[in-house]
C-alpha positions in Angstrom: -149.5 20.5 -50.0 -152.4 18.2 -49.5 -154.3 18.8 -46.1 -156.5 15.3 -44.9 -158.6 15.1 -41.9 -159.8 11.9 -40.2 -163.1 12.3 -38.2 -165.0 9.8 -36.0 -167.6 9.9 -33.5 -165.5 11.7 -30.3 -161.8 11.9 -32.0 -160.8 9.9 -29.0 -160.1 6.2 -30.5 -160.7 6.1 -34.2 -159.5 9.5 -35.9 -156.6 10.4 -33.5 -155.2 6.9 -34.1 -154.9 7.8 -37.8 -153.8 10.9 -37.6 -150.9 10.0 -35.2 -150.0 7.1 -37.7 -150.3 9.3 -40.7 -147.6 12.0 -38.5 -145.4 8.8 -38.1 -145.8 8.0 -41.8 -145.1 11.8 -42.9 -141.7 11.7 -40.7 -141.0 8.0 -41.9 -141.0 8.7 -45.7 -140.8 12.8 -45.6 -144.2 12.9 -47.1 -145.9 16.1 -48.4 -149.0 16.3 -46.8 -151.1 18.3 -43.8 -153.1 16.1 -41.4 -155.6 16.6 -38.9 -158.7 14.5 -37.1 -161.9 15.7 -35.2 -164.8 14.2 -34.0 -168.7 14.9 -35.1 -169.9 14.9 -31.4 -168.1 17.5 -29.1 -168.2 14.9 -26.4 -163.9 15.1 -25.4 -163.6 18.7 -26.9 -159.5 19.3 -25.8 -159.2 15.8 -24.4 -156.5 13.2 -25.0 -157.1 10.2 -27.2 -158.8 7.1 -25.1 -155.8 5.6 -22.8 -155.8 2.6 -24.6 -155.5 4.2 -27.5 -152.3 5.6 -26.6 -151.1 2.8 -24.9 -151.8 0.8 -28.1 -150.2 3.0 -30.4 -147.3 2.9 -27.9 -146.6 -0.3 -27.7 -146.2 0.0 -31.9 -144.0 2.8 -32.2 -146.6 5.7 -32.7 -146.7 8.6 -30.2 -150.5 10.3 -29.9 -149.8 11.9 -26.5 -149.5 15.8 -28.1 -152.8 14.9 -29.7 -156.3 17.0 -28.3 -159.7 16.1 -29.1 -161.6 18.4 -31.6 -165.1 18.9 -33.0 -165.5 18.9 -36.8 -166.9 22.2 -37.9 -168.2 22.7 -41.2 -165.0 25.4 -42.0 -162.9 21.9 -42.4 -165.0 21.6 -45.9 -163.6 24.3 -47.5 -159.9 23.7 -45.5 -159.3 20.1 -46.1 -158.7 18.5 -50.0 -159.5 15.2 -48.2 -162.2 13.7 -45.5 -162.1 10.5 -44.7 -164.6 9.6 -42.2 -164.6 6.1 -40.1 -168.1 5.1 -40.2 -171.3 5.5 -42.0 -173.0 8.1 -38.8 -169.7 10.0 -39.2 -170.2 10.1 -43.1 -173.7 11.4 -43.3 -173.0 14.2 -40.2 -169.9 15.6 -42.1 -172.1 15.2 -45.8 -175.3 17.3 -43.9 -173.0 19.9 -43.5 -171.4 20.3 -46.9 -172.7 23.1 -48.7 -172.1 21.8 -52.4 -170.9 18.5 -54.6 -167.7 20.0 -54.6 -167.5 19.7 -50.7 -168.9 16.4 -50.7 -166.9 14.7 -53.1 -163.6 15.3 -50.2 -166.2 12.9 -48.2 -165.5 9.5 -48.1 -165.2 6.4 -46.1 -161.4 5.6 -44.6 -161.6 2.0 -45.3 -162.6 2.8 -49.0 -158.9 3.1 -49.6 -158.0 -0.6 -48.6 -161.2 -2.1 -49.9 -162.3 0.4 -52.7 -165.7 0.3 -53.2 -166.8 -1.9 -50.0 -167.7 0.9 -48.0 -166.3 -0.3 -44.6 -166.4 0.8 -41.3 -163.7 1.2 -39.0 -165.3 -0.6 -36.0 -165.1 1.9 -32.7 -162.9 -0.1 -30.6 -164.0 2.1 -27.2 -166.6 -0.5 -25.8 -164.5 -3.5 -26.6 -161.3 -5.5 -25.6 -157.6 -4.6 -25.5 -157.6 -6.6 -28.7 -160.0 -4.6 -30.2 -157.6 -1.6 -30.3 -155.0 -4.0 -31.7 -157.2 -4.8 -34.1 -157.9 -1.3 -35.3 -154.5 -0.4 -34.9 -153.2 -2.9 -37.8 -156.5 -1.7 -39.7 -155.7 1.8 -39.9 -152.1 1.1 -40.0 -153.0 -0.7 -43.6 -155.1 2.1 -44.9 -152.5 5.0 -43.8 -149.8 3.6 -45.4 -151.9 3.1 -48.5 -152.5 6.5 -48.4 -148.8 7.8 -47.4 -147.9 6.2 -51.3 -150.3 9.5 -52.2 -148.2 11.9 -50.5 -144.6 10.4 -50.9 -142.0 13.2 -52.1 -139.0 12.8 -54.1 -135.6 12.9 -52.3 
């Protein structure tokens, strides 16, 4: 079984919002695959994701309330097959701490799997409008179910 980890800044917004998708995804098409977020700053260390975030998610059929805010520790790079990291701050904290190529190449950008190669950010949608939540909703949406076709297992 695969195990992924989303990170962003506080695993608040960004991070938890994948990973609730990606535990929607893995019920929706019974996909074989571990997933987990955290954050690079301990800022909301066993907090809730952002209200908004919830309420976003809500209001499209994904359910983040069980979800607690985490700090990424540098154990996830020998845990996790797969980091994918929301912005370029997040990618060069998690990269400091890797202690070989072998760990960094687990590294990348999240947006990387809907526009290879572009090296995208997520845009943190904490400071912003209700649509800006909206907007990173349908985002991640896109990417997760790009990368639920990674994890989809045979009936």
């Amino acid at each position: 079984m695969q195990k992924i980890l989303f990170v962003c800044l506080g695993n608040i917004c960004r991070s938890p919002l994948a990973e609730g998708i990606m535990l929607h995804l893995k019920n929706k098409y019974n996909l074989n695959v571990e997933i987990d977020s955290a954050g690079t700053a301990g800022y909301h260390i066993g907090e809730a994701p952002d209200k908004r975030t919830i309420t976003n998610a809500k209001n499209n059929g994904v359910d983040l309330s069980s979800l607690r805010a985490r700090q990424f520790d540098k154990k996830d790079l020998d845990i996790f097959d797969k980091i994918y990291v929301m912005d370029h701050s997040n990618l060069r904290n998690v990269l400091a701490l890797a202690k070989d190529q072998k760990q960094k190449d687990k590294v990348s950008l999240f947006l990387n799997a809907v526009y290879p190669g572009k090296d995208l950010e997520v845009p943190d949608p904490y400071y912003g409008t209700e649509q800006g939540f909206e907007d990173v909703f349908q985002l991640v949406y896109k990417a997760c179910e790009i990368f639920s076709s990674q994890f989809k297992t045979t009936v």
